[in-house]
N, C-alpha and C positions, 0 to 999 in steps of 0.2 A: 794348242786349241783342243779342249775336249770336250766330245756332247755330251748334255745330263738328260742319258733316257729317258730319266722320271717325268723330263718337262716333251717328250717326244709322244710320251705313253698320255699322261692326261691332257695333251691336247686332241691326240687322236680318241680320244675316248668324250671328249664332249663335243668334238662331230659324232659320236654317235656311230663311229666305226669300231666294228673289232679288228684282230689282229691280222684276221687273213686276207679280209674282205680289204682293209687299208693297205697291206703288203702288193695288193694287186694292183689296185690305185697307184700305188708309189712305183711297182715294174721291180721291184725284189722280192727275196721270197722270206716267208711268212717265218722260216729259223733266224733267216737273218735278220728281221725285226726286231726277234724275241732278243735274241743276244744282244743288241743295241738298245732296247728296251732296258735291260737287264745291267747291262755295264759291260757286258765279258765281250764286246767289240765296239771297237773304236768304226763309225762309216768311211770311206774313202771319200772324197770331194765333192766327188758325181754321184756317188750313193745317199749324201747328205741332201745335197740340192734335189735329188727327187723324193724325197721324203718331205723335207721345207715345202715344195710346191704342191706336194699334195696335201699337207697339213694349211697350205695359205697362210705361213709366215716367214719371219726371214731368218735366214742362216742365223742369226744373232740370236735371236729368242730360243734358242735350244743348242746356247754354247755354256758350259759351265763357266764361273768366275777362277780366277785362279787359285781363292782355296776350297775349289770345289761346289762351292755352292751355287745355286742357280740363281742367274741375274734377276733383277727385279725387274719383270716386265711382265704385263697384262695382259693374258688374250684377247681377243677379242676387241679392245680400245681400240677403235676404228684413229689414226696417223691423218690428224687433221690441219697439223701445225697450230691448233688455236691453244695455244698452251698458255702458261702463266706469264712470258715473258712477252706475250702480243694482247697483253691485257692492260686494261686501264685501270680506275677508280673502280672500286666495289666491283669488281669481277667484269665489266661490260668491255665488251670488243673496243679497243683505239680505233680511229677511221683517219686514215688522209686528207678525208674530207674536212672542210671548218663545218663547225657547230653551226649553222643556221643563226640567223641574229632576229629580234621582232623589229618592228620599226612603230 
């Protein structure tokens, strides 16, 4: 398992946080960001998870793929479940419910 800084770095930078200011938030310090930022350090477990929580995503979105690349996921897409697979006809939500009938 290895984190891709780059997706560490521009999340915390579209909060709108810099490096120190987010290092403080996280409860590490501000080299050791930069190095994980950077590549030249791997996080520890407990150093990853408070970096995740103060960035508000999950461990996952800032794990690289195995050849390195970073996984395809989105910030900010609010994990609604209403995805493709809980869709009907022409895009509209399926229901439990039956369709209503006229009489």
């Amino acid at each position: 398992m290895k984190t891709n800084g780059s997706l560490i770095r521009r999340r915390r930078i579209e909060l709108g946080h810099g490096m120190n200011r987010f290092a403080v938030l996280a409860g590490i310090s501000g080299a050791a960001l930069s190095r994980i930022e950077n590549g030249q350090r791997q996080p520890r477990p407990e150093t990853l998870k408070k970096i995740t929580d103060a960035l508000g995503c999950l461990i996952t979105e800032v794990i690289a793929e195995e050849d390195g690349t970073a996984p395809k996921v989105q910030f900010g897409a609010p994990a609604t479940g209403d995805d493709e697979a809980t869709r009907g006809p022409a895009g509209s939500p399926q229901s439990s419910k039956s369709a209503p009938t006229s009489k």
